[in-house]
C-alpha positions in Angstrom: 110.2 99.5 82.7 108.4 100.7 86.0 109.1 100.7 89.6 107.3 99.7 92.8 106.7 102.7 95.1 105.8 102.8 98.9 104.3 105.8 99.9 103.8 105.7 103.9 101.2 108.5 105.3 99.7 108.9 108.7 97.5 111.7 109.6 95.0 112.8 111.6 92.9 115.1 109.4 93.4 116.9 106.5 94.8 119.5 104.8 97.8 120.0 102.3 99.6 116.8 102.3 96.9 115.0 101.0 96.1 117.9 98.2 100.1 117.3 97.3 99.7 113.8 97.1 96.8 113.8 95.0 98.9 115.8 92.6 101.7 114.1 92.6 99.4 110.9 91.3 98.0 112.6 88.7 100.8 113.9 87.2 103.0 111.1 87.7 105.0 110.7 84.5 105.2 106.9 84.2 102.0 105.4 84.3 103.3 101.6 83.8 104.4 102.3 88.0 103.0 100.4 90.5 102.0 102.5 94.3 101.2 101.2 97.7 99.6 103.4 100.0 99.9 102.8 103.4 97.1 104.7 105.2 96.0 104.7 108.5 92.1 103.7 109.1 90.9 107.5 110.5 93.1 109.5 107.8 90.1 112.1 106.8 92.9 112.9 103.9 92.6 110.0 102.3 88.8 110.3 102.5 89.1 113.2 101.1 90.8 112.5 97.5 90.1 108.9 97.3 87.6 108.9 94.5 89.9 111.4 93.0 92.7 109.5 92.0 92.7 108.7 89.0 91.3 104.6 87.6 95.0 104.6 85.4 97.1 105.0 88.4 98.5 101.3 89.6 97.8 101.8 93.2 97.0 99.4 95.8 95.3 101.0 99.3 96.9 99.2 102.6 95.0 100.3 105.6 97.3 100.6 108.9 97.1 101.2 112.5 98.4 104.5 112.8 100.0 103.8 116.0 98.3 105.6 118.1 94.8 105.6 119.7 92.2 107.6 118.4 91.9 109.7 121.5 95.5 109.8 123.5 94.6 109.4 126.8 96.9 109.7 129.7 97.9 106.2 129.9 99.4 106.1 126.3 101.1 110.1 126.7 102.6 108.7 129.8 103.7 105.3 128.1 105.3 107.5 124.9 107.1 110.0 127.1 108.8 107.4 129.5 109.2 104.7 127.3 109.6 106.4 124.0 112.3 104.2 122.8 110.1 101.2 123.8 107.5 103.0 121.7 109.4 103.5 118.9 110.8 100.1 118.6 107.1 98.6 118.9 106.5 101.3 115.7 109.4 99.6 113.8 108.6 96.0 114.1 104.7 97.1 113.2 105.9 98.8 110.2 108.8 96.1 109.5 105.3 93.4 109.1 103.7 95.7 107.1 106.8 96.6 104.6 108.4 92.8 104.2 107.2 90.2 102.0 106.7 93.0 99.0 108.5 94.3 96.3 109.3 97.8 96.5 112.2 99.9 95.2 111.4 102.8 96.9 109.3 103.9 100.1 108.1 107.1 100.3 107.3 108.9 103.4 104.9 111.5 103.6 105.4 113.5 106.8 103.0 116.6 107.5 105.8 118.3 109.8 108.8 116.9 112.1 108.1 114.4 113.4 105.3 114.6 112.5 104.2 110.4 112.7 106.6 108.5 114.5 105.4 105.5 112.8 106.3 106.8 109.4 109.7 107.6 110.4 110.2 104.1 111.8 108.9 102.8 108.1 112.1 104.4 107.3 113.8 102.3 109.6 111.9 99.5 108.4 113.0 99.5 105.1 116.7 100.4 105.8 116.7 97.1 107.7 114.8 95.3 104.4 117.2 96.8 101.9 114.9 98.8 100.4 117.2 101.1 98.0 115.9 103.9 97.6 114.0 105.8 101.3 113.1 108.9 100.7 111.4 111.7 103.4 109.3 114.7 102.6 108.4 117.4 105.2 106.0 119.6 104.2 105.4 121.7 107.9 108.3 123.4 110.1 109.8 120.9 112.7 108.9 121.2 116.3 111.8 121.5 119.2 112.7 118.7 120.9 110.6 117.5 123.6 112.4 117.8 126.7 110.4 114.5 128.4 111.7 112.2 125.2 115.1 114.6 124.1 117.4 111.7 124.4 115.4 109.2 122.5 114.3 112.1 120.0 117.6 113.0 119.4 119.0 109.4 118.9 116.0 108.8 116.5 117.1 112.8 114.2 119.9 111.4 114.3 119.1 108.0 113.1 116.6 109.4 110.1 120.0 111.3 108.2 120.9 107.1 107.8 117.7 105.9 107.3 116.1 108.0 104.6 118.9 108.0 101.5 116.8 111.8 100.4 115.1 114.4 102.7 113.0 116.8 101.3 111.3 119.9 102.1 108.9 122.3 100.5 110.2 125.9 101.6 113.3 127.1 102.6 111.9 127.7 105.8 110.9 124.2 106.5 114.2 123.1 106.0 115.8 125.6 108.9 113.6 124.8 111.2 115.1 121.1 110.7 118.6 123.1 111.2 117.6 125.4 114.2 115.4 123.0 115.8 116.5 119.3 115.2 120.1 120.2 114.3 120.1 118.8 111.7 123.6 119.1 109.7 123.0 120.1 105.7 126.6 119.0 105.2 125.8 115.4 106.5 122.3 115.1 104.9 121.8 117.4 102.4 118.4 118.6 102.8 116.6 119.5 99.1 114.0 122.2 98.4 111.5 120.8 96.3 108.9 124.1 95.8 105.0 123.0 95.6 103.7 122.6 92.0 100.1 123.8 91.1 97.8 121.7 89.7 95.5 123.5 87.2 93.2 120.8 86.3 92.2 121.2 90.3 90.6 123.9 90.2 87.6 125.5 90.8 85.3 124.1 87.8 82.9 126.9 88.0 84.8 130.2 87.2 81.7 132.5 88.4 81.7 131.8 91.9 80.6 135.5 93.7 82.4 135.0 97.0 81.1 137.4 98.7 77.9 136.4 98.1 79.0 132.9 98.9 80.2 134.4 102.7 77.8 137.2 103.1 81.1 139.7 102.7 80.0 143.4 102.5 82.0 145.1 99.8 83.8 148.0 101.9 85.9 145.1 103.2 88.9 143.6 101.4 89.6 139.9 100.5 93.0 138.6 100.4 93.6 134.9 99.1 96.0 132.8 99.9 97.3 129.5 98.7 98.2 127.6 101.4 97.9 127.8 105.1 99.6 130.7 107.0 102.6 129.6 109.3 105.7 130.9 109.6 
């Protein structure tokens, strides 16, 4: 028995969502499941753990325009805040190519923060429309407010995503208020799950004997504080 899994990422650089990804391969219980990732060309994540995935995962790399140019210029910012539901509909039938003619049971979007890629939410879109079963979202960053150029077609779109994606998930509690405060987004209407990051001890540091403040020239009268993760509120 296995499934075919989606996973949809854009990004821009890299960073967290990419170490979580890697993760999540590696520990994957069921290794008789097939993946497509969907990656954008310039995704320095992807770069960035590709030749550490493991050779027993099933996984199949699709590169993607991530749908939108390497350097936004004023043309294209003026094109997505006027015509932004023009925009986003252009993003659906992109990602409704890429999606149909494969077998997947579930898609699995991988969203830095909210909105994060618009492109990746219309994948949700994409496979609502192709029957895809199973459409699940996972936020990893707080959501940004509206923007008050696009509100009414960001608004329709929030509103769209609690039909779209069948599970939303987040990885703090404070991820998923912001979706609450900013977005308002109703938990009664789509229940919003806390999922907590794992840690992946076969990733770390190999060499237990690093002197780190040797490494960054740090005199010893000043403290070091380490932190797992980025700091945002």
């Amino acid at each position: 028995i296995y499934m075919n899994i989606a996973i949809y990422w854009m990004q821009k650089d890299y960073g967290g969502v990419d170490i979580h990804l890697l993760g999540l391969l590696k520990n994957w219980p069921n290794k008789n499941d097939n993946f497509i990732l969907f990656v954008n060309y310039d995704n320095d994540g992807y770069l960035s753990i590709k030749r550490k995935i493991p050779e027993n995962i099933k996984i199949q790399i699709v590169k993607v325009h991530a749908g939108w140019p390497k350097k936004k210029n004023i043309f294209f910012k003026f094109f997505e805040f006027v015509f932004f539901p023009l925009y986003f509909y252009i993003l659906k039938v992109m990602t409704f190519n890429e999606l149909k003619n494969r077998s997947i049971d579930i898609l699995f979007v991988d969203n830095g923060g909210y909105p994060g890629s618009w492109k990746s939410l219309a994948s949700l879109w994409s496979a609502a429309s192709l029957g895809i079963v199973k459409r699940v979202l996972l936020i990893h960053h707080g959501s940004l407010h509206n923007n008050i150029l696009k509100r009414v077609g960001e608004k329709l779109v929030d509103y769209k995503v609690g039909n779209w994606a069948t599970d939303i998930i987040t990885v703090s509690r404070a991820t998923r208020q912001t979706l609450i405060d900013y977005r308002g987004w109703d938990p009664v209407r789509n229940p919003i799950r806390v999922i907590h990051n794992g840690f992946d001890e076969y990733s770390c540091v190999s060499d237990k004997n690093i002197n780190i403040r040797k490494l960054f020239n740090i005199d010893f009268g000043i403290k070091i504080v380490g932190i797992v993760g980025r700091v945002d509120r």
